[in-house]
C-alpha positions in Angstrom: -79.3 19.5 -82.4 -75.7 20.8 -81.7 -74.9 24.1 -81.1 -72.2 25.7 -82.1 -70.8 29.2 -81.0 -69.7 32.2 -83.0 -66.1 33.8 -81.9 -64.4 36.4 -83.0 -61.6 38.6 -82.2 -60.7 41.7 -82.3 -57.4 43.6 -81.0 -56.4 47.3 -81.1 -54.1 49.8 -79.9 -54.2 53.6 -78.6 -51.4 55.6 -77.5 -52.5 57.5 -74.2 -50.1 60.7 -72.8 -49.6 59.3 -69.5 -47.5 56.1 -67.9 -48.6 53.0 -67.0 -48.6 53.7 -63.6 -51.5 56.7 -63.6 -53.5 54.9 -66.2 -53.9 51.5 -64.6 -55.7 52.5 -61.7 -58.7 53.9 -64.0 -59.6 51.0 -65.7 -61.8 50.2 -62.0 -65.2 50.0 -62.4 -65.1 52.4 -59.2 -62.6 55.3 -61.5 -64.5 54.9 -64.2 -66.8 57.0 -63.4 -63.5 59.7 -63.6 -63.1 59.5 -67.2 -66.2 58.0 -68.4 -69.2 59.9 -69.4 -72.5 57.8 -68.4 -70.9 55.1 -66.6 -73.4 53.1 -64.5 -71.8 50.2 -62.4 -73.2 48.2 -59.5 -70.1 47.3 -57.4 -71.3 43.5 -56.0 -68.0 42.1 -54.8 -64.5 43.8 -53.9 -62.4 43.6 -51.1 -60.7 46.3 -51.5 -63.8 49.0 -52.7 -61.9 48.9 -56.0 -60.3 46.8 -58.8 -58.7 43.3 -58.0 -58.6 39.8 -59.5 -62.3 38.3 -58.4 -63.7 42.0 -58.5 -67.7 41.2 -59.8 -69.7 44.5 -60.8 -72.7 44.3 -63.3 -73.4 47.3 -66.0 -76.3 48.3 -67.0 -76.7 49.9 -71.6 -79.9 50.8 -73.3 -78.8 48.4 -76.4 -76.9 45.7 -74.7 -79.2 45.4 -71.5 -77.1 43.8 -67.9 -74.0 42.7 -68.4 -72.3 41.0 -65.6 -68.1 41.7 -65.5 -65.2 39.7 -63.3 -61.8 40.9 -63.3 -60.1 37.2 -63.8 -56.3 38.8 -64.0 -55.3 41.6 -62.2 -51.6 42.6 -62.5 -51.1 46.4 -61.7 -49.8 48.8 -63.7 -49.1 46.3 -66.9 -52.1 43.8 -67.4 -55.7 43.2 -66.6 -58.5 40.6 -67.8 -62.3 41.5 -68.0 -65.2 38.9 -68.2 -68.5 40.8 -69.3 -71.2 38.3 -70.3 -75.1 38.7 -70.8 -77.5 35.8 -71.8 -76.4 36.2 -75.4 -72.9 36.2 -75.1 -69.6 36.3 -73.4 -66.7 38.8 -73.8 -63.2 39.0 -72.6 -61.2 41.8 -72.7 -57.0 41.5 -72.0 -55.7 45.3 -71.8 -51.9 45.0 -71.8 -50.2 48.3 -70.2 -46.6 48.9 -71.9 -44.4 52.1 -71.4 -43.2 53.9 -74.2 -41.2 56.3 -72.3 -41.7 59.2 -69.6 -45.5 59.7 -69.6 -46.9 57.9 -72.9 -48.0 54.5 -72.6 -49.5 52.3 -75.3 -52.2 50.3 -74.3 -53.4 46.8 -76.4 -56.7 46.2 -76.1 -58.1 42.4 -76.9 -61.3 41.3 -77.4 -62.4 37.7 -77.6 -66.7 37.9 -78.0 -68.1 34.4 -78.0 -72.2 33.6 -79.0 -73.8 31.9 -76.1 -76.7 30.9 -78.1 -78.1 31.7 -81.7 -79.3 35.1 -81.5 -75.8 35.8 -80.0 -74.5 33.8 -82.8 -76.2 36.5 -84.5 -74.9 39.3 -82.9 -71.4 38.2 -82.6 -71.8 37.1 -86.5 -72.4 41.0 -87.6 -69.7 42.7 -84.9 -67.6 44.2 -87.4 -63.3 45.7 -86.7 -64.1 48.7 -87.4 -67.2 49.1 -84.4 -63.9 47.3 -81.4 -61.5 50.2 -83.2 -64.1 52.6 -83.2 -64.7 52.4 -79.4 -61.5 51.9 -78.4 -60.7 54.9 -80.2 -63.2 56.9 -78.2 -61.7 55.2 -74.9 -58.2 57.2 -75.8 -59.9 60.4 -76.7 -62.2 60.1 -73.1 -58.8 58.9 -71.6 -56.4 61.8 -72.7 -58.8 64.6 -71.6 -58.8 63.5 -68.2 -55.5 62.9 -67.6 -54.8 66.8 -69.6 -57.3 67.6 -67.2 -56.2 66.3 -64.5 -52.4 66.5 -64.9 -53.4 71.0 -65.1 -55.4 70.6 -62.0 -52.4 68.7 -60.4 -49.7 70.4 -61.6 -47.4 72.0 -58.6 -47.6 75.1 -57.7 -44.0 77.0 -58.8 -43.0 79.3 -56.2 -42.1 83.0 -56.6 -38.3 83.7 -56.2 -37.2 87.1 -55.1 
């Protein structure tokens, strides 16, 4: 018997207050932990300590189990390309960076999930827009607090005049 995989794809966009330049750095699985409540990453390979093209790190979710990511592109501040895969499927994520002007920046997020074997068929099969749009969704909201947060705690100091 042949098998044959399940793809879909998925693509959305959010609008964050910030430029390309401060976001870009955060989508590391080291920064993560910045800006994302209950992130668990297991660094395995980086030269630098933090994000960069051949980058591996594994993840660990109560409903999706291990998932092993590469960074495959790496192209600061305007483009990066995720690999996450698991035994029942793969997923690559492109995350396109564009300015919109002095600090908003729209980011694209696409998603490309492919079954690696029926039961991923299966899962892949029921993935519906509205769960990638969803998520991506919450990734702004997470992503805009932190940067209000951290742009107040950065802010410089004004200096009294006489």
């Amino acid at each position: 018997m042949i098998f044959k995989s399940v793809r879909r794809f998925f693509s959305h966009f959010q609008t964050i207050s910030a430029n390309p330049e401060e976001v870009f750095p955060l989508f590391c699985p080291v920064r993560s932990y910045e800006w994302i409540e209950d992130w668990d990453a297991i660094l395995i390979y980086s030269q630098s300590g933090y994000a960069e093209e051949g980058c591996v790190f594994k993840t660990f979710d109560p409903d999706d189990g291990e998932d092993i990511w590469v960074i495959a592109e790496y192209a600061p501040p305007s483009f990066i390309k995720f690999i996450k895969f698991n035994s029942l499927r793969t997923i690559v994520y492109r995350i396109s960076f564009i300015s919109e002007g002095q600090n908003t920046c729209r980011i694209c997020f696409d998603q490309e999930i492919t079954g690696l074997n029926e039961k991923g068929n299966e899962f892949v099969a029921e993935l519906e827009k509205s769960d990638f749009v969803e998520m991506i969704d919450f990734l702004q909201n997470l992503l805009n607090a932190y940067i209000a947060c951290f742009k107040i705690r950065t802010k410089p100091q004004v200096k009294n005049h006489p």
